[in-house]
BABALO-336233 format. One record per residue (C-alpha): residue number from 1; x, y, z. Coordinates in nm, 3 decimals. Each point is the difference from the previous one (the first is absolute). Example, Ala and Ser with C-alpha at 12.3 -4.5 7.8 and 13.67 -1.06 7.14 Angstrom:
residues 2
     k         u         v         w
     1     1.230    -0.450     0.780
     2     0.137     0.344    -0.066
This chain:
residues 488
     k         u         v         w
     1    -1.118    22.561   -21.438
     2     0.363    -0.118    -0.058
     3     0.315     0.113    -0.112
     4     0.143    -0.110    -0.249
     5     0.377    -0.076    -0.099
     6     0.073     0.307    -0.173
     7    -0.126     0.174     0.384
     8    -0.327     0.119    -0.203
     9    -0.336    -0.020     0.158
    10    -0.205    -0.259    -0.189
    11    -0.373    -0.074     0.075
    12    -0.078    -0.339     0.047
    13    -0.355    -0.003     0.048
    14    -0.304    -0.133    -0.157
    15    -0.080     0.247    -0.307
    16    -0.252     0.229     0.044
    17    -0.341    -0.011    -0.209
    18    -0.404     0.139    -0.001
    19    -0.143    -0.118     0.323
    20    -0.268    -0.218    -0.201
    21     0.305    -0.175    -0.186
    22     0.154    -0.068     0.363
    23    -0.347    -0.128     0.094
    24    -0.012    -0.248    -0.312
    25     0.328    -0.126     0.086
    26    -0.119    -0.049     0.380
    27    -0.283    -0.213    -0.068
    28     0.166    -0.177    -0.271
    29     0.285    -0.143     0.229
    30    -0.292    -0.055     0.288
    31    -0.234    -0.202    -0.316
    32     0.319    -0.193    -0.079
    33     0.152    -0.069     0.343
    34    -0.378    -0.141     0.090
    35    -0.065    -0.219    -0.288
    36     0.307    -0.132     0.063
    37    -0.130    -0.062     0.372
    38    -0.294    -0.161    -0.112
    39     0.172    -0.280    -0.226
    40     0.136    -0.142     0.389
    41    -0.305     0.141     0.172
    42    -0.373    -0.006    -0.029
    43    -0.123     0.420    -0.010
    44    -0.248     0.136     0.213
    45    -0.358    -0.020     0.007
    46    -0.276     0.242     0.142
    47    -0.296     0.201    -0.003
    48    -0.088     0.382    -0.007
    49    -0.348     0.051     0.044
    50    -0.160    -0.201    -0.275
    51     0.295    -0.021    -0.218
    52     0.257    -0.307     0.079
    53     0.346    -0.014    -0.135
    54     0.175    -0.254    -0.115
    55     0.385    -0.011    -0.031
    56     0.084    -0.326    -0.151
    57     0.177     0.024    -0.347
    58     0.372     0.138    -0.011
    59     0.033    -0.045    -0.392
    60    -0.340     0.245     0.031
    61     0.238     0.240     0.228
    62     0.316    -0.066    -0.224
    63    -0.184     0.111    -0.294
    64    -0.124     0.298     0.167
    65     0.360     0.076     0.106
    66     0.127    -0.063    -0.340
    67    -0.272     0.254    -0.142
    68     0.064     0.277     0.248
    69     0.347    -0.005    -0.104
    70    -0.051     0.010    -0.332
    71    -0.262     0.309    -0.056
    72     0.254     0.190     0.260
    73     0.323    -0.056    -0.216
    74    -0.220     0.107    -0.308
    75    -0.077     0.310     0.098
    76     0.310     0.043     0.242
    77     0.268    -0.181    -0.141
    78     0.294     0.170     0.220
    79     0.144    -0.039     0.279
    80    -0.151    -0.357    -0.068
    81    -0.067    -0.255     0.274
    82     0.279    -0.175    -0.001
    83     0.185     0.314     0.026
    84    -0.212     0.144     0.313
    85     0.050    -0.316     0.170
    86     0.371    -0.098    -0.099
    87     0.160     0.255     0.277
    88    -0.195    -0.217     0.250
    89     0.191    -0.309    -0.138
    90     0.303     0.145     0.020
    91     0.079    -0.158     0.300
    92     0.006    -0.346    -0.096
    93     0.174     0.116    -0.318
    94     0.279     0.096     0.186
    95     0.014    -0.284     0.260
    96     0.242    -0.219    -0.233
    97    -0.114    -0.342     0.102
    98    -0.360     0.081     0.019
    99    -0.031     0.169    -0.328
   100     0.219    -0.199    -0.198
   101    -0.232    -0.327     0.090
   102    -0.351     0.205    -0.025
   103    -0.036    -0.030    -0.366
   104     0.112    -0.384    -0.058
   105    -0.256    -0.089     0.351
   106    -0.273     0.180    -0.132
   107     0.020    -0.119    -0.388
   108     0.060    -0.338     0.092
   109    -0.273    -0.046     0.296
   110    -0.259     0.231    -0.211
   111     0.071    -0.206    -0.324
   112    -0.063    -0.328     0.196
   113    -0.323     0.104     0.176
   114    -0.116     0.140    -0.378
   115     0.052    -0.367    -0.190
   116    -0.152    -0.179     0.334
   117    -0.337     0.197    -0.065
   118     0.047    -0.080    -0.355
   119     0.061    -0.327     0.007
   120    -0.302    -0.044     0.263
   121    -0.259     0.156    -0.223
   122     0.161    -0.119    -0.384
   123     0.144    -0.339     0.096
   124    -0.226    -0.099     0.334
   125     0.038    -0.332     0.249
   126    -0.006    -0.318    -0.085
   127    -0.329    -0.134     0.047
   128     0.116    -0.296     0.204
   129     0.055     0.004     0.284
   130    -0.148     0.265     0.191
   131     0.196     0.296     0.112
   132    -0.122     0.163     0.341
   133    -0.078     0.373     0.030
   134     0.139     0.200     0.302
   135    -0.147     0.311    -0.101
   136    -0.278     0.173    -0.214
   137     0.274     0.212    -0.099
   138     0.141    -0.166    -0.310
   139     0.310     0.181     0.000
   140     0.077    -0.108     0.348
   141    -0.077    -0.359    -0.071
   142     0.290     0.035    -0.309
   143     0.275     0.010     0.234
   144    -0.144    -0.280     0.228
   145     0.140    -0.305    -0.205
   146     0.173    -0.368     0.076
   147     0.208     0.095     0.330
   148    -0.192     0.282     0.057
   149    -0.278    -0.199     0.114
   150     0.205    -0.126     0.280
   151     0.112     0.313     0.112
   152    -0.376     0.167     0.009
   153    -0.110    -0.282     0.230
   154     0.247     0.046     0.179
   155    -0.026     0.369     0.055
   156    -0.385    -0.051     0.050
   157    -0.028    -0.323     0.217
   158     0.391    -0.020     0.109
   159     0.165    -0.336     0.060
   160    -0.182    -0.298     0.108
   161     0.093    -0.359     0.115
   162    -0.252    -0.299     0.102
   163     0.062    -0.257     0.287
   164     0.160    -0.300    -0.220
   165     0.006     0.168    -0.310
   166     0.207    -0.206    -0.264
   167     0.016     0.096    -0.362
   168     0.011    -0.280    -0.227
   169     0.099    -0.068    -0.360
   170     0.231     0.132    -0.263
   171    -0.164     0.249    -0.168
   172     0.041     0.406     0.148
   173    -0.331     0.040     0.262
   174    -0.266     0.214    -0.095
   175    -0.053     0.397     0.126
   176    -0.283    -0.190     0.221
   177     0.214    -0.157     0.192
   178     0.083     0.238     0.272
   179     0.252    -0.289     0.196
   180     0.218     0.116    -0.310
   181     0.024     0.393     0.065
   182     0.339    -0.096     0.200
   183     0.180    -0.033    -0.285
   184    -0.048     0.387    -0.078
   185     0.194     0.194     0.210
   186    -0.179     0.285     0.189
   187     0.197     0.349    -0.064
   188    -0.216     0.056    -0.318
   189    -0.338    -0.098     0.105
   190     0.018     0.229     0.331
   191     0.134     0.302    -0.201
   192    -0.278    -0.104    -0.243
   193    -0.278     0.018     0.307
   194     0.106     0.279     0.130
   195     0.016     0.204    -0.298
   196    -0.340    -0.127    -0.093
   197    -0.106     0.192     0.319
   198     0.095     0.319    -0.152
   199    -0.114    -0.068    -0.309
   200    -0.303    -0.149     0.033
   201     0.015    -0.316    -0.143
   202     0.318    -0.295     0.044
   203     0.073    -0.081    -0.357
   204    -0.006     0.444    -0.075
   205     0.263    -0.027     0.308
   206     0.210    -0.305    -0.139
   207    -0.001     0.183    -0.341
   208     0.118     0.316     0.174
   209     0.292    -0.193     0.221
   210     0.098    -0.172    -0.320
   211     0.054     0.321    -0.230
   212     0.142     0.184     0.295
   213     0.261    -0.268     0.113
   214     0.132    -0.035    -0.393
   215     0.036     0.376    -0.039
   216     0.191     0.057     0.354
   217     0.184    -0.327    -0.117
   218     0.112     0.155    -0.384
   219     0.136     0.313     0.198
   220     0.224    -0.266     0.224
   221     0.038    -0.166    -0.277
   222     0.144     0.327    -0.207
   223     0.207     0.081     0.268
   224     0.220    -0.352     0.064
   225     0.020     0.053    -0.360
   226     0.148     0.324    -0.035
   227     0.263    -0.055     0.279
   228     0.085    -0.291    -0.244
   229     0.000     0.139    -0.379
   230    -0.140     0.371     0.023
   231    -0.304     0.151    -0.069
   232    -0.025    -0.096    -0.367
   233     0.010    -0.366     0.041
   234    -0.215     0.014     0.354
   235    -0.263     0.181    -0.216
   236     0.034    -0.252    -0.285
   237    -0.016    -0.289     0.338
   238    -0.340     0.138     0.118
   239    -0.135    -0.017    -0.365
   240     0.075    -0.347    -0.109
   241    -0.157    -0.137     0.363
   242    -0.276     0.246    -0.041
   243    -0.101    -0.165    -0.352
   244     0.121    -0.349     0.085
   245    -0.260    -0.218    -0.160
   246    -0.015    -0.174     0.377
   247    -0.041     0.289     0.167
   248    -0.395     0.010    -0.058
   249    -0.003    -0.120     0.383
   250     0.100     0.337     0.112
   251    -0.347     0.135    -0.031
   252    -0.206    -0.261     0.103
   253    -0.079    -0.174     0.316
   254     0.381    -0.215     0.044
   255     0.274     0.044     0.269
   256     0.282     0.070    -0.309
   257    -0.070     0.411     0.078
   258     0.082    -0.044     0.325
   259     0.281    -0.232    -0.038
   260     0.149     0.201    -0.176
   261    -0.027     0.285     0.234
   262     0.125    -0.177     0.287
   263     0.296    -0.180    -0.194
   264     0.152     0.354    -0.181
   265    -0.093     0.211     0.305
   266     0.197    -0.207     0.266
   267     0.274    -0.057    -0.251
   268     0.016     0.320    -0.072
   269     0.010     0.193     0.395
   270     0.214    -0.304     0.121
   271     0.302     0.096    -0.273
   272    -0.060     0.385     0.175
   273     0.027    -0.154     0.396
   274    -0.377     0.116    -0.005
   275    -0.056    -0.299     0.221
   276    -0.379     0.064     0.129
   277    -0.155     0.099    -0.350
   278     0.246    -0.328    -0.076
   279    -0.136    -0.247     0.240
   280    -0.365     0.153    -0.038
   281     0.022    -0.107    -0.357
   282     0.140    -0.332     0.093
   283    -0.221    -0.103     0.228
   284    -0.307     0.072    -0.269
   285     0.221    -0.230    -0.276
   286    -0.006    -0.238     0.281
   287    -0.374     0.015     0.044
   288    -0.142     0.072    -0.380
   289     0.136    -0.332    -0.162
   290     0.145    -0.343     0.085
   291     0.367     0.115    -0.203
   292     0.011     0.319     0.209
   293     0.234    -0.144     0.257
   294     0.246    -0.043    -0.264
   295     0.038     0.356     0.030
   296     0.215    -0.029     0.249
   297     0.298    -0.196    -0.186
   298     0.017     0.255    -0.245
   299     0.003     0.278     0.301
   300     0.277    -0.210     0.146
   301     0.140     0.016    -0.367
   302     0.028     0.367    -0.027
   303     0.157     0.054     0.369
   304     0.251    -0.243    -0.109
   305     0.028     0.132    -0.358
   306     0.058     0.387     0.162
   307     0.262    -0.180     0.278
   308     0.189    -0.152    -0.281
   309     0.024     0.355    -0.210
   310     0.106     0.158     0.311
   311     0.286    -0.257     0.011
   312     0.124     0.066    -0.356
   313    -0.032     0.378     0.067
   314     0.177    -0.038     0.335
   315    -0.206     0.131     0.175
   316    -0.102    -0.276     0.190
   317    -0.053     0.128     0.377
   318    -0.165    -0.061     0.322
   319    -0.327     0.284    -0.153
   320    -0.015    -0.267    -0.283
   321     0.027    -0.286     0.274
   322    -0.280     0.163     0.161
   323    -0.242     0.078    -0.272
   324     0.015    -0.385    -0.113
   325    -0.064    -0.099     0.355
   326    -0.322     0.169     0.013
   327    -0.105    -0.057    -0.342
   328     0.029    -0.349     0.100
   329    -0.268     0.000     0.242
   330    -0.225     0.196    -0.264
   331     0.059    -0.247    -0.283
   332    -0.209    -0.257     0.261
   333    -0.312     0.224    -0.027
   334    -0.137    -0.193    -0.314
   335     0.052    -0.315     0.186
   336    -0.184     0.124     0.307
   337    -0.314     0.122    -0.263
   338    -0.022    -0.375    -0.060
   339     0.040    -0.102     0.337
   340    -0.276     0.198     0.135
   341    -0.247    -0.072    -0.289
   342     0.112    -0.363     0.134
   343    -0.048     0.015     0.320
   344    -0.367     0.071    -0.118
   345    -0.072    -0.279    -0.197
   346     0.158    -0.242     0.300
   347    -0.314     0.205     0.221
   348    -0.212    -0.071    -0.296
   349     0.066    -0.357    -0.101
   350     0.244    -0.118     0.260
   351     0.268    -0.014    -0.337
   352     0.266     0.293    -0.018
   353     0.064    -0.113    -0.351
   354    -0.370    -0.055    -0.105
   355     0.036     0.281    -0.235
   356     0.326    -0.190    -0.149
   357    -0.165    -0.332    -0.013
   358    -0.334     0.179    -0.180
   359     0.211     0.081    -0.274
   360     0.028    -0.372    -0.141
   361    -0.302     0.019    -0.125
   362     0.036     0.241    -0.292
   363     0.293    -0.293    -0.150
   364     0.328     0.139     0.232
   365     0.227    -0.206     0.124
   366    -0.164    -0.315    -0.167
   367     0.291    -0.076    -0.255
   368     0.345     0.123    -0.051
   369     0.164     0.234    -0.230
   370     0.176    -0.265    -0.194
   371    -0.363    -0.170     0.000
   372    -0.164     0.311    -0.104
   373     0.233     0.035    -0.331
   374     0.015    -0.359    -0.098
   375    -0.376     0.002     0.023
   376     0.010     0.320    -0.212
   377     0.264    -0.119    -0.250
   378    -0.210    -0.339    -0.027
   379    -0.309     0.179    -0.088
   380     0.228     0.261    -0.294
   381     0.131    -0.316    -0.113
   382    -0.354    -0.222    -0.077
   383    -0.222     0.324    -0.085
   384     0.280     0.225    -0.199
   385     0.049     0.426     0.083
   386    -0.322     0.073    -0.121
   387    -0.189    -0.295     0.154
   388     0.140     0.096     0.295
   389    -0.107     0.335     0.014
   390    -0.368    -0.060    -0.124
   391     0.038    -0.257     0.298
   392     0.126     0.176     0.271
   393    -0.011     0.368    -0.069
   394    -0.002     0.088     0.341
   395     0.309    -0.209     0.078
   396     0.181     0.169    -0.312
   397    -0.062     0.350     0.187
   398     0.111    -0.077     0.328
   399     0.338    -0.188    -0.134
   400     0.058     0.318    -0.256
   401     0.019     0.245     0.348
   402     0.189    -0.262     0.172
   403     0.215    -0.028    -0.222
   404     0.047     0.410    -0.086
   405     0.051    -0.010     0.397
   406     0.248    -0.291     0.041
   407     0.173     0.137    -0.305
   408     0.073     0.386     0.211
   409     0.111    -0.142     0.334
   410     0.399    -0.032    -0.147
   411    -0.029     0.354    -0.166
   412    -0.159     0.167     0.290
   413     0.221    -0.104     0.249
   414     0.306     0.072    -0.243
   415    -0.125     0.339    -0.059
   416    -0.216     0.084     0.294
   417     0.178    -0.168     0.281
   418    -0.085    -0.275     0.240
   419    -0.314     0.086     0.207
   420    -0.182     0.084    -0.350
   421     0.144    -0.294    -0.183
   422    -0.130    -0.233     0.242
   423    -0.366     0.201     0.025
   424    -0.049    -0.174    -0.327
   425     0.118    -0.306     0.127
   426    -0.190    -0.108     0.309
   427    -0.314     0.145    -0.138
   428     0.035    -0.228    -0.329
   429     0.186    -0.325     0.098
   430    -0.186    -0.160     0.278
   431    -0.355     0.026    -0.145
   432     0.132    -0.171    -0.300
   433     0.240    -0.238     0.255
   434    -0.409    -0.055     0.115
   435    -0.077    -0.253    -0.314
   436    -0.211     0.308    -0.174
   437     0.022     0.290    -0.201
   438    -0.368     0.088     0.124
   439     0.018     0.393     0.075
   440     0.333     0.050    -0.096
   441    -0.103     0.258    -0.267
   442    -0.158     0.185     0.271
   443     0.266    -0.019     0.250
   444     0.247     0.159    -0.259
   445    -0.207     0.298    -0.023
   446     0.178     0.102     0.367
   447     0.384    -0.079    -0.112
   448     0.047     0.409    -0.023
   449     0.354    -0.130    -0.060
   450    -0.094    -0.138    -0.350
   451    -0.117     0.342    -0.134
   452     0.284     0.213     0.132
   453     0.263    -0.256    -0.203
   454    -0.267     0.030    -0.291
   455     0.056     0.380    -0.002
   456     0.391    -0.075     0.003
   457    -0.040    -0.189    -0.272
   458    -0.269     0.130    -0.241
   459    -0.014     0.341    -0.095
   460    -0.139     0.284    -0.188
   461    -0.179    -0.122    -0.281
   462     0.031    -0.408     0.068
   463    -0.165     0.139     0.337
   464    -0.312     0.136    -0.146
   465    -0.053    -0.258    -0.193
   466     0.103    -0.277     0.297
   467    -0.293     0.250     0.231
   468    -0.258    -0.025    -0.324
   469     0.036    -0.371    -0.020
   470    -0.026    -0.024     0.393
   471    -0.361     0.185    -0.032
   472    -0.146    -0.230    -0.303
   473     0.051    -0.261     0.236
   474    -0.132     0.160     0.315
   475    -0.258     0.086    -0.169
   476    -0.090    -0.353    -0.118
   477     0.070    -0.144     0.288
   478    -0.244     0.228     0.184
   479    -0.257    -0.078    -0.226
   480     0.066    -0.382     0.047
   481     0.002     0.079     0.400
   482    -0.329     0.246     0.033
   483    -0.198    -0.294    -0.214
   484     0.080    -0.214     0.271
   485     0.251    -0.189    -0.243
   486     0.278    -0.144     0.201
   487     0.364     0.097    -0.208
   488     0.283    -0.055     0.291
């Protein structure tokens, strides 16, 4: 119960119905909530007596579900189920930030799952070469592609390093090559372990740490966003990164969920002099991914960028003196994340940087940027356009992100201020400053920045259809990803 605005009692409670209608509805929601269990998680099996059970299947449980709820809304049609079950959701409805990102996580991260088992069963592997299993659970092994190799071995076996071990040649070492794991960094594979112990299995507990961290991160996201263009455009901000065609990462075994997590979260309780939530979040930047230290010059950014509105507002005092002092020493957290994560490698492999120097091998730091666009302008220029993308279609889809990303570092910061403005530009410029646009696609799926200026920008209808295109594409690139066909 409630009252309402108008000082009238009003009943906010489930809707009442026959008790076999309630008891429909009950095992409905427990049929659904346990198929969807089983798609992460083998079922049980046992015996009673001489009878043994078997629960294996969740499309066999789905369908059940989906047949319960059917017969009871034929011959009970109101209060419906949704109805009964929307006071309980109310909650979330009413948190702003939560419910404002539900719909656009759980459309985008269902939709993505849904062409992944498509494109497994209609489109298939390649035969050649052979692609390992990690589990009998086929849905499981969807999400447990490229990368996420890495970070399963990692979670399972942790790091390792041989006496002597030297890694030799040009081309990126294979997942056997456990000398190699030091070039992952280890916040994602630990959460991944330890959620695996909950959940039974390490690739259901990456999957789990994944979709968590990217729905936590669209509420920070939402948030940094509304204290910058209001609710509408924050809304519109969540949407567009939701159905990025890049953002196919979020629900799959990759360190972008938690990136992004860490990055908006400590930007976000920093500007608010929230400096342990701050400096939580920076030292997990620091520790998920060799750019997270870079967190810390836009921290620095936004203490300076609050110090210098204080100055124009005259209000400039020894409080404001203060607050930058300390948010100095938490801007250094990202930096520590790294320094502890290197401090391990030097026990490992006697190298603090090993995890830098691993890196070479997947093409950085082997030419310049002037190198890298001569070579590509040389290449336009003998095979044509279209030669050039039937050569190098990869190459064409990493330089169209860089380029949308290059393109929004002036805007941002004219319209969003420093510390967002240059977001965009230390996560863009020196992996392309690295001789290689390998990635890059990927890496703008975290510029949060990017989206909130595309909200700015493109509205109501234009926005739809911008959101629409942004799905075709996800969803192509998901197939192309799933099949085990490399696209970034």
């Amino acid at each position: 119960m409630r009252f309402g605005s108008d000082a009238q009692l009003v009943d906010d409670r489930a809707p009442s119905c026959p008790w076999w209608v309630q008891a429909l509805d009950l095992l409905s929601v427990v049929l659904i909530v346990a198929g969807l269990a089983l798609i992460v998680r083998a079922g049980p099996r046992f015996a009673i007596g001489s009878l043994f059970i078997s629960i294996q299947s969740p499309w066999r449980v789905l369908a059940w579900a989906a047949a319960i709820v059917i017969v009871r809304h034929l011959f009970y049609r109101q209060p419906s189920l949704p109805r009964r079950l929307s006071p309980y959701a109310a909650p979330i409805a009413r948190s702003r930030p939560l419910g404002a990102v539900a719909i656009p996580f759980v459309a985008s991260r269902a939709a993505v799952l849904a062409v992944a088992y498509l494109a497994l069963v209609l489109v298939g592997n390649p035969p050649e070469p052979a692609r390992p299993s990690f589990s009998d659970n086929q849905f499981l092994n969807l999400v447990t592609k490229w990368d996420g190799e890495w970070y399963y071995n990692i979670a399972v076996d942790g790091y390792r390093w041989s006496e002597g071990a030297r890694l030799t040649g040009s081309s990126p070492p294979t997942v056997g090559r456990p000398d190699a794991r030091l070039a992952f960094f280890p916040a994602y594979p630990m959460l991944m372990r330890a959620a695996g112990w909950i959940a039974g299995n390490p690739i259901a507990g990456g999957l789990l740490v994944s979709l968590a961290a990217f729905l936590w991160a669209l509420t920070y996201v939402f948030r940094l966003a509304r204290d910058e263009v209001g609710d509408a455009e924050a809304a519109g901000a969540v949407l567009l990164l939701a159905f990025y065609p890049f953002s196919i990462f979020y629900g799959v075994i990759y360190t972008e969920s938690l990136f992004l997590l860490a990055a908006a979260g400590g930007l976000y309780h920093f500007r608010r002099a929230e400096w342990l939530k701050a400096a939580v979040w920076g030292v997990l930047a620091g520790l998920t991914r060799p750019n997270g230290f870079l967190l810390s010059l836009i921290l620095a950014a936004a203490a300076v960028e609050r110090l210098w509105r204080a100055r124009r507002a005259g209000t400039l005092d020894r409080h404001e003196w203060r607050r930058a002092s300390i948010g100095g020493f938490v801007a250094v957290t990202p930096v520590v994340g790294v320094m502890i994560y290197s401090v391990f490698c030097w026990s490992l492999s006697g190298d603090p940087l090993m995890w830098m120097r691993l890196h070479q091998f997947w093409g950085r730091g082997e030419r310049t940027l002037l190198q890298l666009i001569a070579d590509r302008m040389e290449k336009m220029s003998d095979l044509g356009v279209v030669g050039y993308i039937r050569e190098m279609p990869i190459d064409v889809v990493n330089n169209c992100a860089a380029l949308l990303a290059v393109l929004a570092i002036w805007p941002v910061f004219r319209r969003l201020g420093l510390a967002l403005g240059l977001f965009v530009a230390l996560n863009v410029i020196p992996p392309l400053l690295s001789g290689t646009t390998l990635s890059v696609a990927r890496l703008t799926s975290t510029l949060f920045p990017l989206f909130i200026w595309l909200a700015i920008r493109v509205r109501g209808e234009r926005r739809a259809s911008l959101v629409g295109a942004f799905a075709l594409l996800q969803g192509f690139f998901a197939v192309l990803f799933f099949t085990w066909r490399r696209f970034y």
